[in-house]
N, C-alpha and C positions, 0 to 999 in steps of 0.2 A: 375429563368431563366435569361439567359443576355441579352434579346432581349425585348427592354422598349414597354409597350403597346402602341399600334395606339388608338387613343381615342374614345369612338364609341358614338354616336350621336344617339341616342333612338328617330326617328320620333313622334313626338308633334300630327302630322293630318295623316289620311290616305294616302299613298303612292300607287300610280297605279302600277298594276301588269302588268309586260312587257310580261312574260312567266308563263304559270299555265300548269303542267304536273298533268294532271285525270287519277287515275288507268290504267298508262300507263305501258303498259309487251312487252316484246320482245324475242320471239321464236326462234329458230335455229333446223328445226327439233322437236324431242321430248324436246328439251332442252330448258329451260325456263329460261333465263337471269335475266329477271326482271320479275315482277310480283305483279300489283297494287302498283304502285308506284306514289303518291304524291307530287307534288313541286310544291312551289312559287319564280319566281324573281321577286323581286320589284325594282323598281327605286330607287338611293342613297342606298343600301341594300348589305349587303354579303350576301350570301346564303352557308353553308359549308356541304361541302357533303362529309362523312365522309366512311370509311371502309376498312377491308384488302382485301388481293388478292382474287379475285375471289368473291367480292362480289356483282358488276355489276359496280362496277364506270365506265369502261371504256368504257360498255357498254349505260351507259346513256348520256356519251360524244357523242358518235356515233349519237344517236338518236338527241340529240339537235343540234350537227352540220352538218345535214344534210348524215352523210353518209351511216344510216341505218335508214331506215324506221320502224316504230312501228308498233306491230301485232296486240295489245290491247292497249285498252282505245283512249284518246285524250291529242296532244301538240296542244295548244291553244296561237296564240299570238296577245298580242293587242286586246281580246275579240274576235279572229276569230280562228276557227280549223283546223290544217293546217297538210301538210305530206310533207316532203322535200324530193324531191328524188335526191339532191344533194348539197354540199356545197356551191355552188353558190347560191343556193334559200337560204340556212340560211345566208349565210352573205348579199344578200338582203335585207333579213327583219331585219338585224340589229344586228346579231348574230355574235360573231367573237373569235374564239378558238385559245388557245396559248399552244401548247403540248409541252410535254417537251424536246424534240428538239427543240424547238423554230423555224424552218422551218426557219435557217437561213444561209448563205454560209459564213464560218470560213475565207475564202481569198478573201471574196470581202469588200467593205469599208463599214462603217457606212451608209452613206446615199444611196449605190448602195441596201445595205439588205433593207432599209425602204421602196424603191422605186421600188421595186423588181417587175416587171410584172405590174407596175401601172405607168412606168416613167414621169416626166410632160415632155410636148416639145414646142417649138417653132417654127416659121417662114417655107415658103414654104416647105422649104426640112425637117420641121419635126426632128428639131435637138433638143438632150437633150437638156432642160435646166439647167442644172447643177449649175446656182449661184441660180436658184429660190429654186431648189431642197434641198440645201445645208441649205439654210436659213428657209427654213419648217422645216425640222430635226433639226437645232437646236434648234430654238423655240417650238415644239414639245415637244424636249427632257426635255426643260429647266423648261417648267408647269410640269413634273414629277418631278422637283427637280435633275434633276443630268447636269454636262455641262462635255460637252468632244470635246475639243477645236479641236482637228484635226479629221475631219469628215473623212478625207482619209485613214485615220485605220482599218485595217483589225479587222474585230468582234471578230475574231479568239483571238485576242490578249487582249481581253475587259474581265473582271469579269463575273461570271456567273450572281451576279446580275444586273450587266449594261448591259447584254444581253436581262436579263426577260424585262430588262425596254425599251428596244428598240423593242418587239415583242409588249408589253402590248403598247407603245405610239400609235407604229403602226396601231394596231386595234384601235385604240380610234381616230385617225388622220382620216381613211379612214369610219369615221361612227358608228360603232359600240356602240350598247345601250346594249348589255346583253356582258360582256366579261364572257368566260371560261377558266378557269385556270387549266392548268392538272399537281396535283404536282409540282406547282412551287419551293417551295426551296428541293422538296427531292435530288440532289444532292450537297445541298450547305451546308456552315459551319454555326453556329452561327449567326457571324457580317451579311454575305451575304443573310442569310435569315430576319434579322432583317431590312436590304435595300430594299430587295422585298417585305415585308411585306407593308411596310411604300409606295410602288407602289401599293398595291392593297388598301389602306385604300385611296389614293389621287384621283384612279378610284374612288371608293365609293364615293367620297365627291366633284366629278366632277358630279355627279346623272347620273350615270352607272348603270345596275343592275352585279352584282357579282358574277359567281360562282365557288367556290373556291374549289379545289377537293384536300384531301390531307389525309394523314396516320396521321400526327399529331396534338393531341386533343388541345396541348398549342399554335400551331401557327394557328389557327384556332380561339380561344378563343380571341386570339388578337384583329381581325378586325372583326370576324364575330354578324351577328345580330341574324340569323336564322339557327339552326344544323339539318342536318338528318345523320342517322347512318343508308347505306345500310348493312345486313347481307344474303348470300344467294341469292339475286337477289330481296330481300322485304325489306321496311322501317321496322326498328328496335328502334327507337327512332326520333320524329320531334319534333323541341319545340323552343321557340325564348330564347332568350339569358337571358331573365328576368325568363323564369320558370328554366333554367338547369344551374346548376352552374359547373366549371371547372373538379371537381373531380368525377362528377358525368358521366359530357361527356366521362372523361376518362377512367372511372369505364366499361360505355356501349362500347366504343370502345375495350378495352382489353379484353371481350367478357361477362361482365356480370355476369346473373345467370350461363352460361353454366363456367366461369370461379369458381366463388364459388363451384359450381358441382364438380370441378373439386378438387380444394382445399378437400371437407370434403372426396374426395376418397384417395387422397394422405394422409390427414391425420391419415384414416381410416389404409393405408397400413404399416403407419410409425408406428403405436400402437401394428398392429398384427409383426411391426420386433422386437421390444422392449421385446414382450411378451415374443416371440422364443426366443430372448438373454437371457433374465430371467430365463426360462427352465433349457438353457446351464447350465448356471451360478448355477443351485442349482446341 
């Protein structure tokens, strides 16, 4: 693959857990999204959470960012048990989700998106501050590792990975201990997921906790510590990076046993065409 590994840093002493999801399930109706579902965020730590459509990823977005409340079990943060019943109580307690829109506006500038709804101001009449503004973003940006000399640039006009990095700086600027990442490079190419990557390994190593939600087993494998494989709305594989090696992640993500299943019926079909050709043939 062309996208060089982020280095990953195997914790030496115990690391405090920011987020611990307990047999946490989520109902809609008869419909059971998740169900006993397990997770650790730790401090300095990726967390990758792995699965295809419909398997609850976006569904456990929801619940960590406050915008659906859980039916079963318990989110726990910081040792306490908590139930958000809105995004404003999760990025309180220090939670802060970056989906992949990036909840950013295409025509306004670099520093109006970072400052969006939080502006700083000055003096009686309450006016922007705009050189302070200017100089937070770039500084900001510049501990991510990227500079982008004219602040007054429309995003619009920015790489999608100089975008992830302006959403990811953002939540890390205004607080944020647990970032969540929804699919970050799935529309990107290559080089632009190899930039993004190398933005969530610099969270990690700023001691962020990580969680990194994404379809691919290899850019997962890059920066992450700790893998779970949802399938169905249940854990299908959790394991830290030291018990699951890369082919094996991928093996479970491609779906497994139900994949071999699958295999020795194909191959079963392919024997009984041969056979019937065989017939013909005499």
């Amino acid at each position: 693959m062309a996208v060089a590994s982020a280095s990953i840093v195997e914790p030496t002493s115990p690391v405090s857990e920011i987020v611990s999801l307990r047999d946490v399930g989520k109902s809609y109706g008869n419909v059971h999204a998740l169900r006993g579902v397990s997770l650790v965020v730790r401090q300095g730590e990726v967390t990758c959470v792995l699965g295809d459509n419909g398997a609850g990823k976006s569904t456990l977005i929801k619940i960590l960012a406050g915008l659906h409340a859980h039916t079963e079990g318990e989110v726990v943060i910081n040792g306490e048990p908590v139930t958000f019943s809105s995004p404003r109580e999760a990025l309180a307690r220090g939670i802060a989700t970056v989906y992949q829109d990036l909840a950013l506006v295409p025509l306004m500038s670099v520093w109006r998106n970072f400052f969006m709804g939080l502006e700083l101001r000055k003096g009686p009449f309450r006016m922007l501050d705009v050189a302070k503004m200017k100089a937070v973003v770039s500084e900001e940006l510049l501990k991510m590792g990227i500079d982008i000399p004219d602040l007054d640039r429309p995003v619009g006009g920015l790489s999608g990975g100089q975008r992830q990095c302006i959403a990811i700086a953002r939540a890390v600027y205004f607080g944020a201990k647990v970032l969540i990442l929804d699919e970050p490079t799935a529309a990107l190419g290559v080089k632009q997921s190899g930039v993004v990557l190398k933005y969530v390994a610099r969270a990690r190593d700023a001691g962020l906790g990580v969680v990194f939600i994404t379809h691919n087993p290899h850019h997962a494998y890059l920066v992450g510590n700790h893998f779970v494989i949802l399938n169905r709305g249940r854990v299908s594989l959790d394991g830290s990076r030291s018990e699951i090696s890369l082919d094996r992640l991928t093996n479970e993500m491609a779906g497994g046993a139900e994949l071999e299943a699958l295999g020795h019926e194909l191959g079963a079909s392919v024997k009984q065409m041969e056979a019937g050709t065989e017939l013909h043939a005499r």
